[in-house]
Residue, then its C-alpha position, 0 to 999 in steps of 0.5 A: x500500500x503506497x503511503x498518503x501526502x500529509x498536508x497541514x493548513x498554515x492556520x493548524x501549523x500556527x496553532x501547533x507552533x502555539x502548544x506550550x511544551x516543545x515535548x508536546x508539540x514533537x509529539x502531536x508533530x511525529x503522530x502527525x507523519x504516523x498520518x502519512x502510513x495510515x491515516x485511520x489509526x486505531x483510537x480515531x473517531x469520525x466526526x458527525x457532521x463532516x467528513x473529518x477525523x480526530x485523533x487525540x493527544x492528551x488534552x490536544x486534538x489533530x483534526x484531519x480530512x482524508x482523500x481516499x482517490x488522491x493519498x492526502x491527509x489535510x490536517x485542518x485544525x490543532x487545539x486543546x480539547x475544549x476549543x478545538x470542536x468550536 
């Protein structure tokens, strides 16, 4: 199985780049390129609503998007849980 493209908005990088631990932010970062070999990791959700994923990070939040047809991942937003859904 060929791998996907991980692309992440410049709005979802500026709010990686806001997470206040460097640790916490290489983390959220290397889950981030797990995307990459699958993009449906055990422990996502599908989210109602929308054709988006979330995967979670402690407190934080990786919202995403997949395009089967093109291979692309499309993380749209990172955030603490209670601000990342609004």
């Amino acid at each position: 199985m060929a791998g996907y493209e991980v692309f992440i908005k410049p709005s979802a990088l500026k709010e990686l780049e806001s997470v206040g631990s460097r640790k916490l932010r290489r983390n959220l970062a290397e889950h981030i390129q797990a995307l990459a070999d699958n993009p449906r990791p055990q422990g996502c959700k599908k989210l109602t609503g929308a054709d988006q994923y979330r995967i979670r990070r402690g407190a934080y939040r990786v919202v995403y998007s997949v395009e089967d047809e093109s291979r692309i991942v499309l993380v749209i937003k990172i955030g603490h849980r209670k601000d990342v859904y609004r």
